[in-house]
C-alpha positions in Angstrom: 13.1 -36.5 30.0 16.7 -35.9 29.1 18.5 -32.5 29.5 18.2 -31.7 25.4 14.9 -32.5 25.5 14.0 -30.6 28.6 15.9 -27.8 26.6 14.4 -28.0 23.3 11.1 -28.4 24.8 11.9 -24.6 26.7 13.1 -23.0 23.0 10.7 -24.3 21.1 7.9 -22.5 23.4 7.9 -18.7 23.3 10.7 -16.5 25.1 9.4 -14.9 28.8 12.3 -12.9 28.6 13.0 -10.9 25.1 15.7 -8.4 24.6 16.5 -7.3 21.1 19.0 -5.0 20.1 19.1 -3.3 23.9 20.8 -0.5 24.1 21.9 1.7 27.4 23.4 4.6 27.7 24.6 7.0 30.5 25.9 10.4 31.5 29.5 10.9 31.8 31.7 12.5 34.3 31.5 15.4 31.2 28.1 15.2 30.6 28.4 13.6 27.7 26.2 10.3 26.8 28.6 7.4 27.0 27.2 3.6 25.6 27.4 0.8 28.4 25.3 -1.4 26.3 25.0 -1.7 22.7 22.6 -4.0 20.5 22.6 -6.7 23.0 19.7 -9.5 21.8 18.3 -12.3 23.8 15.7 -15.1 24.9 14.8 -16.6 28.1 12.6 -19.5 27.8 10.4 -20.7 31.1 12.6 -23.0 33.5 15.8 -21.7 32.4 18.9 -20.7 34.1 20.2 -17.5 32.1 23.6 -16.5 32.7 25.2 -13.0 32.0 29.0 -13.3 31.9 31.5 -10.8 31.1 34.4 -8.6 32.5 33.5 -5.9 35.0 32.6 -3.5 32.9 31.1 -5.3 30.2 27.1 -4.2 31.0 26.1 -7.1 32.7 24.3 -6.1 35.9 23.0 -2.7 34.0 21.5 -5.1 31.5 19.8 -6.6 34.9 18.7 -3.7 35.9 17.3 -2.8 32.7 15.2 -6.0 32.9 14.3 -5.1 36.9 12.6 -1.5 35.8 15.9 0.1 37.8 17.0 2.1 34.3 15.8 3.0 31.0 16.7 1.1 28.0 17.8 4.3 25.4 17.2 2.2 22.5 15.6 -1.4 21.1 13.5 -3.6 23.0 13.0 -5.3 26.0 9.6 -7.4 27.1 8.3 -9.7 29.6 5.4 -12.4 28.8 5.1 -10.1 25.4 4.5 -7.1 27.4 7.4 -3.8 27.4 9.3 -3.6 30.6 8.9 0.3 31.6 9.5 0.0 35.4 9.8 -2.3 38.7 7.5 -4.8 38.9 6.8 -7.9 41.8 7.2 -10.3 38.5 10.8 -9.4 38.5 12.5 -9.6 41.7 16.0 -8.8 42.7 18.6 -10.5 44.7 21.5 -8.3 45.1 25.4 -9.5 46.6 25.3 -6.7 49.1 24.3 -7.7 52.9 22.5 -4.5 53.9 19.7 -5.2 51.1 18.0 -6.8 54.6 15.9 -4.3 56.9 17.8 -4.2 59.8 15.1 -3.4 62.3 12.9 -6.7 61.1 13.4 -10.4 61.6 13.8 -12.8 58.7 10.5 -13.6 59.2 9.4 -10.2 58.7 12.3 -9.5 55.8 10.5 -11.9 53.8 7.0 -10.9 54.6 7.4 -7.6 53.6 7.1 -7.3 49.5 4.5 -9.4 50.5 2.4 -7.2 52.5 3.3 -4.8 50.5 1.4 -6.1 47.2 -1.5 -6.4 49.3 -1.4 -10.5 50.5 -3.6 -10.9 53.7 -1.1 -10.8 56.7 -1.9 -14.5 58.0 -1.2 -15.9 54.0 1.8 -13.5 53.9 3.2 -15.3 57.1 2.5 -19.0 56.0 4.4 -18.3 53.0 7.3 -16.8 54.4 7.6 -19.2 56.7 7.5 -22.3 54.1 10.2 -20.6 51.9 12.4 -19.6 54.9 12.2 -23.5 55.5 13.1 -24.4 52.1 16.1 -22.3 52.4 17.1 -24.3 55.9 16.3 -21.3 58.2 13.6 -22.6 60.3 15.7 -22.1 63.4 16.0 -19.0 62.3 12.6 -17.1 61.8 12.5 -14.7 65.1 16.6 -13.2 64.4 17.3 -10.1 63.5 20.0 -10.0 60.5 22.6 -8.5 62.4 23.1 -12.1 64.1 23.6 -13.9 60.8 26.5 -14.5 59.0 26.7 -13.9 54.7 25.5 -17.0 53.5 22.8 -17.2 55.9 21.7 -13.3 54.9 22.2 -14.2 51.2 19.2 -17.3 51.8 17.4 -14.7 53.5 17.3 -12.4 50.2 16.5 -15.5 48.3 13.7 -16.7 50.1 12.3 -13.5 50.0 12.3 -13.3 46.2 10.9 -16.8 45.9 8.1 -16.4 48.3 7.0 -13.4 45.9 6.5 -16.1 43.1 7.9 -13.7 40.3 8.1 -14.8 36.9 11.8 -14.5 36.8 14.3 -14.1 39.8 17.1 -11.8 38.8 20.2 -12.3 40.8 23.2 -9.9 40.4 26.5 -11.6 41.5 24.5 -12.9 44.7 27.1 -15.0 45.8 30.4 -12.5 45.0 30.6 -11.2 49.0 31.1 -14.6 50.0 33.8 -17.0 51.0 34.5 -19.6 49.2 33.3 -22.2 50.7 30.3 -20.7 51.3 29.6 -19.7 48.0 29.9 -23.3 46.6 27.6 -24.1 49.6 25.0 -21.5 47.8 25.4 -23.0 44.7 24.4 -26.1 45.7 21.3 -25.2 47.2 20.5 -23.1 44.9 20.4 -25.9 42.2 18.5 -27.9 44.5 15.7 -24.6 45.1 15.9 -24.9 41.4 15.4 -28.6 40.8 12.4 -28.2 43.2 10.9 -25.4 41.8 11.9 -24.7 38.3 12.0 -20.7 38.6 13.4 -18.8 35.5 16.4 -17.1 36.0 18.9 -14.7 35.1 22.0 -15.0 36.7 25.1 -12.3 36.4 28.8 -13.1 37.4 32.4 -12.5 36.5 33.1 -16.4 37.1 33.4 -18.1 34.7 33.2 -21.3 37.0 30.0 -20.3 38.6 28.5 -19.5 35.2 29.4 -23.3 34.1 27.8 -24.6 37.5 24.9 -22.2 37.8 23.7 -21.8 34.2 21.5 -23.8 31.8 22.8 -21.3 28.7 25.6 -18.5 29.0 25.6 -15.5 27.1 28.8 -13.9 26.7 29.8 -10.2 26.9 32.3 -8.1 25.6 34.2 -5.5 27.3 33.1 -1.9 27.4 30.7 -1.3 26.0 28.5 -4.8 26.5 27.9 -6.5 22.8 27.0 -10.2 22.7 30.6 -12.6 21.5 29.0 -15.5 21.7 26.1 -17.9 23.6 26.7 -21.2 24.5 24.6 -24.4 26.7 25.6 -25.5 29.8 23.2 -27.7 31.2 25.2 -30.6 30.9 27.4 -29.1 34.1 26.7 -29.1 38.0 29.0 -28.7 41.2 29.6 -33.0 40.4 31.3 -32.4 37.2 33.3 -29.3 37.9 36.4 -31.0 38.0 36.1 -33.3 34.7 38.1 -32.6 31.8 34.8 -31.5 29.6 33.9 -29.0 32.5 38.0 -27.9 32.1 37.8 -28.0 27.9 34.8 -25.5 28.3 35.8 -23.2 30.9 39.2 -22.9 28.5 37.1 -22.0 25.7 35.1 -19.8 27.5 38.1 -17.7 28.6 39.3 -17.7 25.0 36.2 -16.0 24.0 36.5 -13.3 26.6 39.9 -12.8 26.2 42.0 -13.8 23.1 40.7 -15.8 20.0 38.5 -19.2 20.0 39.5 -21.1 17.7 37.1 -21.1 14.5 35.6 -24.5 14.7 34.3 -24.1 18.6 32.9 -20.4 17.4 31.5 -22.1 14.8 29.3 -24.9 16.1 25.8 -24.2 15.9 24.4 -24.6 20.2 21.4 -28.0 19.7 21.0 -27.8 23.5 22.8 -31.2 23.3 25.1 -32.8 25.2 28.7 -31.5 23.1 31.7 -34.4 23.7 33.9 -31.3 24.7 31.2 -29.7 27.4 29.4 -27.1 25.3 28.7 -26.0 22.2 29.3 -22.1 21.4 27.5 -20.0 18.6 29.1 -17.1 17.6 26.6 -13.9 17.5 27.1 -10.7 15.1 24.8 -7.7 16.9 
């Protein structure tokens, strides 16, 4: 199946992930309410790779956090599989950039067993899976040490498998890679497509890059600065780490950072997004909240 079928296939099927006119709000240093998110309206579709790109600032991971249960939306919407989101839940689980989201005083093996026995999976099951998702993420070697011995990346696969091995229906994943150097990070991206070409997990992905958005996402939705509204959505699943250095991966990158921060010109903000493969990388569709 092509890539625009694959995608009109996964929007033509109801949204997991709804958010419609999501607002957020928060106390100031006055005590006074101040907006971090306002009207913000979305879809994720099963099998897709969400982005959330924006300035810091811009909402992004509290929009995440909104979807994990961390905080409470003050106003519209904001459902899983049809159901209101009104707290944590093991069908959303979270993959954060710092390092010290790992129990010190357990192994990987028992990092990633842990949410496990905690939802009540039989000890010798919760094992067997940790132990197959700690060797998809190439930590076999690895099971028995402590996270004190490992270095960033190697932490970060850690906090992946552990989500995985929970089997939630989305994996949310706030700037995971951000801590990292660069090479390693372009290291994470690749296996991360290739967990994702394996297992089709839906995802929603935050970042400031506007690379890593290109490489890592199936559809970006762009934020505005403060407070977070929706300036425009575009498809992306045409891009990988291969084609980051073509001149269609350049064209949209450019036209992505005229979105965030000056004016697109009208015909790109005009172009309705098919899912298709766009000659110039990626077709945008300009959004009024």
């Amino acid at each position: 199946m092509s890539v625009a079928a694959s995608h009109l296939q996964m929007v033509d099927s109801a949204p997991l992930l709804r958010a419609e006119r999501l607002c957020v709000d928060y106390a100031g240093n006055d005590g006074a309410s101040v907006r971090a998110v306002h009207e913000v309206s979305f879809d994720v579709h099963r099998g897709e790779r969400f982005v959330l790109l924006g300035p810091s600032g811009c909402g992004k991971s509290t929009i995440l956090k909104t979807v994990a249960g961390f905080i409470t939306a003050s106003g519209g919407t904001l459902s899983l599989g049809g159901r209101p989101i009104t707290g944590p839940g093991p069908d959303r689980l979270v993959v954060f950039q710092e390092f010290d989201q790992l129990a010190p005083w357990k192994t990987v093996k028992g990092n990633v067993m842990f949410p496990l026995l905690a939802t009540g999976v039989p000890r010798k099951d919760a094992a067997a899976r940790a132990l197959h998702w700690i060797e998809r993420v190439g930590l076999a070697r690895f099971a028995d040490a402590y996270p004190h011995t490992l270095s960033g990346g190697m932490k970060a696969r850690v906090a992946i498998a552990r989500a995985l091995a929970m089997q939630p229906a989305i994996l949310l994943m706030d700037e995971p890679f951000a801590a990292l150097d660069a090479l390693t990070r372009r290291q994470m991206q690749e296996e991360l497509e290739a967990l994702w070409q394996e297992h089709r997990f839906t995802m929603l992905f935050v970042t400031h890059s506007i690379e890593e958005a290109l490489v890592v996402g199936s559809r970006i939705l762009l934020l505005t600065p403060h407070p977070g509204r929706v300036r425009a959505e575009l498809g992306a699943g045409q891009f990988n780490l291969a084609s980051a250095g073509s001149a269609a991966f350049a064209q949209a990158a450019g036209r992505i950072h005229r979105l965030l921060f000056g004016q697109a010109d009208a015909a790109a903000a005009a172009s309705p997004d098919t899912g298709a493969r766009a000659p110039e990388g990626a077709a945008l569709l300009e959004r009024t909240p």
